[in-house]
C-alpha positions in Angstrom: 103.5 106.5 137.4 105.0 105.7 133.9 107.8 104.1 136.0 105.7 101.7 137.5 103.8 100.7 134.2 106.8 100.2 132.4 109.4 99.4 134.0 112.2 98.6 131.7 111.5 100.5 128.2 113.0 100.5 125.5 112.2 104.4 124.7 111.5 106.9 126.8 111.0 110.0 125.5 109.0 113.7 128.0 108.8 117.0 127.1 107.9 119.5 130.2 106.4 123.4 129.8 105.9 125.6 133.2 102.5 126.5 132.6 101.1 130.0 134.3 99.2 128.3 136.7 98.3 126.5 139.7 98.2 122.4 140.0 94.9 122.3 140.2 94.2 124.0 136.9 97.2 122.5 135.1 96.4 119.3 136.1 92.4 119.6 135.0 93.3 120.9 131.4 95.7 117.8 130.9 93.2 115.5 132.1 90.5 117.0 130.3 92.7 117.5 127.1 90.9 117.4 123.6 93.4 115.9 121.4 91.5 117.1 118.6 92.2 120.6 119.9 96.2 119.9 119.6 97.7 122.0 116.8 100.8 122.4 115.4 103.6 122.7 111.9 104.4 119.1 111.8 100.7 117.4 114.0 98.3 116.8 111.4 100.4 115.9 108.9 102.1 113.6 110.6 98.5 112.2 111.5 97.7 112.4 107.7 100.5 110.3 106.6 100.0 107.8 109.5 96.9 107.1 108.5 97.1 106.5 104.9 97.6 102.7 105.3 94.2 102.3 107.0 92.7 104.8 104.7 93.5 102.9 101.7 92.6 99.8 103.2 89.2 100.6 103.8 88.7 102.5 100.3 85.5 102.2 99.1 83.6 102.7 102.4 83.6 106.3 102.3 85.8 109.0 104.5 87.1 107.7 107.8 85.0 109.3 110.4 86.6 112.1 112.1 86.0 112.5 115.7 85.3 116.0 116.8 86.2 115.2 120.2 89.0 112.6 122.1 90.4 113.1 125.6 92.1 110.5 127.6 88.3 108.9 128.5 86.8 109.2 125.2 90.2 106.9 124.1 89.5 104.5 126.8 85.7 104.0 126.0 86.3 103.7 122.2 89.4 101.8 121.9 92.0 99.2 122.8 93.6 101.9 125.3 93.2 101.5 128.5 93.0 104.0 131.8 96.0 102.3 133.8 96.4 104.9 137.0 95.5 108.1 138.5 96.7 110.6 141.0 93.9 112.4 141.0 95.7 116.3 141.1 98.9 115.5 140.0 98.9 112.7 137.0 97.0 110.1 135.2 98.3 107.0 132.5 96.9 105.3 129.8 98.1 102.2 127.7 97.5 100.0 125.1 99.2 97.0 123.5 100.0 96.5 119.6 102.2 96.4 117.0 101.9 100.2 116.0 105.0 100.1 113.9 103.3 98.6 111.5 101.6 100.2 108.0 98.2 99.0 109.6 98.4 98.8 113.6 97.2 95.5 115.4 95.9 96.4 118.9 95.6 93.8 121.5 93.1 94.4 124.5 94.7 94.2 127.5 93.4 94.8 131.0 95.0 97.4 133.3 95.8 95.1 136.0 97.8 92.4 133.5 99.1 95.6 131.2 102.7 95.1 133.2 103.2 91.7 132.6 101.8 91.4 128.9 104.5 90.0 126.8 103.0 88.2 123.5 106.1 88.0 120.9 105.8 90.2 118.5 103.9 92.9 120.2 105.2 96.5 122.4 103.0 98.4 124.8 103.0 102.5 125.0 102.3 103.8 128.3 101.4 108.2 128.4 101.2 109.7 131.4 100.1 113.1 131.9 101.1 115.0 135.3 101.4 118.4 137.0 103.4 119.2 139.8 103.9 123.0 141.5 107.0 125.0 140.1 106.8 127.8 142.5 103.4 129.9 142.3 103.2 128.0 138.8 103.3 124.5 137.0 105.4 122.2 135.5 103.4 120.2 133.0 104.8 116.9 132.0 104.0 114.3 129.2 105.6 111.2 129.5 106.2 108.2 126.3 107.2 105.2 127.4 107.6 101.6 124.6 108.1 98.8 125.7 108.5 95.7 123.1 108.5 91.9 124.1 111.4 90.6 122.6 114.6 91.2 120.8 113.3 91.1 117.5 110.4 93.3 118.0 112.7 95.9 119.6 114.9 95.9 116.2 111.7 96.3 114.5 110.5 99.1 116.3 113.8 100.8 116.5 114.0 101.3 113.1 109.7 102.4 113.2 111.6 104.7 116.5 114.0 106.6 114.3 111.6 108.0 111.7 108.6 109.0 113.7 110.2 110.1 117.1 110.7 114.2 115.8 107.0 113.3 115.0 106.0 112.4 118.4 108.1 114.9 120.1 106.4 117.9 117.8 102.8 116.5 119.2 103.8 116.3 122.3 105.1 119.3 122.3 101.6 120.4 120.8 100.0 119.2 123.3 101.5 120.8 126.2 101.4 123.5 124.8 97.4 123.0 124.1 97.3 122.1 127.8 99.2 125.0 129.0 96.4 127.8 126.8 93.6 125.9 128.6 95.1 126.0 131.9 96.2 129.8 131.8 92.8 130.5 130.4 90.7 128.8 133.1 88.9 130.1 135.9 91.1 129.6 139.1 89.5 127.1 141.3 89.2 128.0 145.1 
């Protein structure tokens, strides 16, 4: 699915974990992920540090608040990402548009059915997609990254954004199979 929402990245990066359980199951504890439930050495404070620059801008107004819940839907409702397909069973993506290499990221809304062709100057697009497929009586549990950026300059821009926080992103994404992988092995079996 990430193939057909971005077509020609510029980064690609998917992590995969066989997970002790069926499709079904797999696929239901990816989809129903709580990222605030993802743990691990490098996560929060990579998270931390990412969002100092916001932080600081908004000093003075008190603590940022801190959700106590996110999955996939929660990020769709209360932000510029956006639900772009689903398999129901096998994989879902999200999106959103910006310019998230930035100290302060600048989102831009963009609908799901215009997400391909968005191409503003100055701007990239990330595309996650979430899937499970069988691996024999088990799972193989993928998370797929795909950035796209808009033009030549953006894509120097980013690549040098790419370089410093892509151990980062692969430690959370790692996390977060991982995270997905406890919750499906710990899950009733659904018949």
């Amino acid at each position: 699915m990430a193939d057909r929402f971005a077509p020609e990245p510029d980064v690609v990066q998917a992590r995969h974990l066989v997970v002790g359980a069926d499709t079904v199951r797999a696929y239901e504890a990816a989809r129903h992920l709580d990222l605030t439930d993802v743990r691990g050495p490098l996560v929060g404070a990579a998270m931390w540090v990412r969002a100092l620059p916001e932080r600081w801008r908004h000093r003075g107004q008190g603590p940022p608040r801190t959700p106590t819940r996110m999955t996939l839907d929660d990020m769709v409702a209360e932000s510029e990402w956006v639900l772009l397909g689903e398999a129901p069973g096998s994989e879902v993506a999200a999106g959103v548009a910006g310019r998230f290499w930035k100290p302060v990221v600048q989102w831009r809304q963009v609908e799901p059915d215009r997400f391909t062709e968005f191409a503003e100057p100055g701007f990239g697009t990330i595309v996650l997609s979430l899937s499970a497929r069988p691996y024999g009586m088990r799972s193989l549990v993928s998370y797929d990254l795909r950035v796209s950026t808009t033009d030549r300059r953006t894509a120097v821009l980013f690549g040098r954004y790419w370089k410093t926080v892509a151990p980062f992103v692969a430690s959370l994404q790692k996390a977060t199979l991982r995270t997905i992988r406890t919750a499906a092995e710990h899950s009733v079996p659904i018949r």
